[in-house]
C-alpha positions as CSV (number, residue, x, y, z in Angstrom):
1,X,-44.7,138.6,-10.1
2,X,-42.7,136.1,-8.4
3,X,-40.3,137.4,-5.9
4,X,-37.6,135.6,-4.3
5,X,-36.7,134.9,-0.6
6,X,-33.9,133.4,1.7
7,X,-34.7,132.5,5.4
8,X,-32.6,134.3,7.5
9,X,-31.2,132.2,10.5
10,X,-34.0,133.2,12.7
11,X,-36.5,131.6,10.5
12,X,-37.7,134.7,9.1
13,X,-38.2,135.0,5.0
14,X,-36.8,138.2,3.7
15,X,-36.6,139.2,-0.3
16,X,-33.5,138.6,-1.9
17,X,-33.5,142.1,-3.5
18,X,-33.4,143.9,0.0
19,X,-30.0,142.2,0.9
20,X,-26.8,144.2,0.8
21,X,-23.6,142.7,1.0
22,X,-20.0,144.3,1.6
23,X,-18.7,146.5,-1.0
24,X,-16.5,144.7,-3.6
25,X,-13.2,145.2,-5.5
26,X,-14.1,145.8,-8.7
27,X,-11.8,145.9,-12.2
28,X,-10.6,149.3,-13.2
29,X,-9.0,147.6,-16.0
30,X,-7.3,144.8,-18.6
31,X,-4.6,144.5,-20.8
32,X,-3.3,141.9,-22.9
33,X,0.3,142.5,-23.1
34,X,3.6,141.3,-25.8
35,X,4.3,138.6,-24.0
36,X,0.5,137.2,-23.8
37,X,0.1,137.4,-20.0
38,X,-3.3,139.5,-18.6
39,X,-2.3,142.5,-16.2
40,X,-5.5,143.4,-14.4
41,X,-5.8,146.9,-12.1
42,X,-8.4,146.9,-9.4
43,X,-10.3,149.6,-8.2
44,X,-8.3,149.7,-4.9
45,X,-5.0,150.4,-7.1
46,X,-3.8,147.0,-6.5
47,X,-2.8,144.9,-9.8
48,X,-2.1,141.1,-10.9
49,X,-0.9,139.9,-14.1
50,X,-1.2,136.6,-14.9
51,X,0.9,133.6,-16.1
52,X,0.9,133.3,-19.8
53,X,-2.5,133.2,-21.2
54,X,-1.9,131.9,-24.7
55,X,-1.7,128.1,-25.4
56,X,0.5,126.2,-27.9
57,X,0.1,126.1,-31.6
58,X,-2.1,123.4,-32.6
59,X,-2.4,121.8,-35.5
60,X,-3.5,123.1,-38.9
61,X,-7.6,122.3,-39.9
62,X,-8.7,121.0,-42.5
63,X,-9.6,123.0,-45.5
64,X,-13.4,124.7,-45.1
65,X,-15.6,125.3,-47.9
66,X,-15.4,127.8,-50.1
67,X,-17.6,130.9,-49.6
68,X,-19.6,133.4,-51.5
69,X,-18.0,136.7,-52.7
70,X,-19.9,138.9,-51.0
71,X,-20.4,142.5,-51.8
72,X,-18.3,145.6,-51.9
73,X,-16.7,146.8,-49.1
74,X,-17.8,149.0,-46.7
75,X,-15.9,151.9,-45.2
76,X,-15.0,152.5,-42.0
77,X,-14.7,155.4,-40.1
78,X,-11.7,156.3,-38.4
79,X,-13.2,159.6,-36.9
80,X,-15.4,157.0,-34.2
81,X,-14.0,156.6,-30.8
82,X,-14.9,154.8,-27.8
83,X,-16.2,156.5,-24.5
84,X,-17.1,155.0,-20.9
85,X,-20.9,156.1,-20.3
86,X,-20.4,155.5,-16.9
């Protein structure tokens, strides 16, 4: 197994995976709101939305092949929900 090192400034080599940094800010959460600008909380409580995320039209394709029909459909559930593991 290979393991990788950075030489310190004393010319030792220590393993990468041993080294801490300072704690981070991390995302407590994102939402894309009406008007197509981000709004991002932090972890700290602090928040930043963004300009407007969402470009112009373009212009319309061209016309793609036509596909198979597939099967039937499939249902859904509505009774499934989301939930944070963490």
């Amino acid at each position: 197994m290979s393991v990788l090192k950075i030489k310190d400034s004393q010319g030792n080599w220590i393993p990468l995976s041993t080294m801490r940094g300072r704690q981070g800010n991390g995302i407590a959460n994102c939402i894309l709101n009406n008007d197509y600008t981000l709004t991002i909380t932090f972890t700290d409580g602090n928040s930043y939305t963004t300009p407007i995320i969402r470009g112009e039209k373009g212009e319309k394709g061209d016309k793609g092949n036509t596909g198979n029909s597939g099967g039937p459909p499939i249902p859904v559930s509505t009774a499934a929900a989301m939930t944070d593991t963490n």
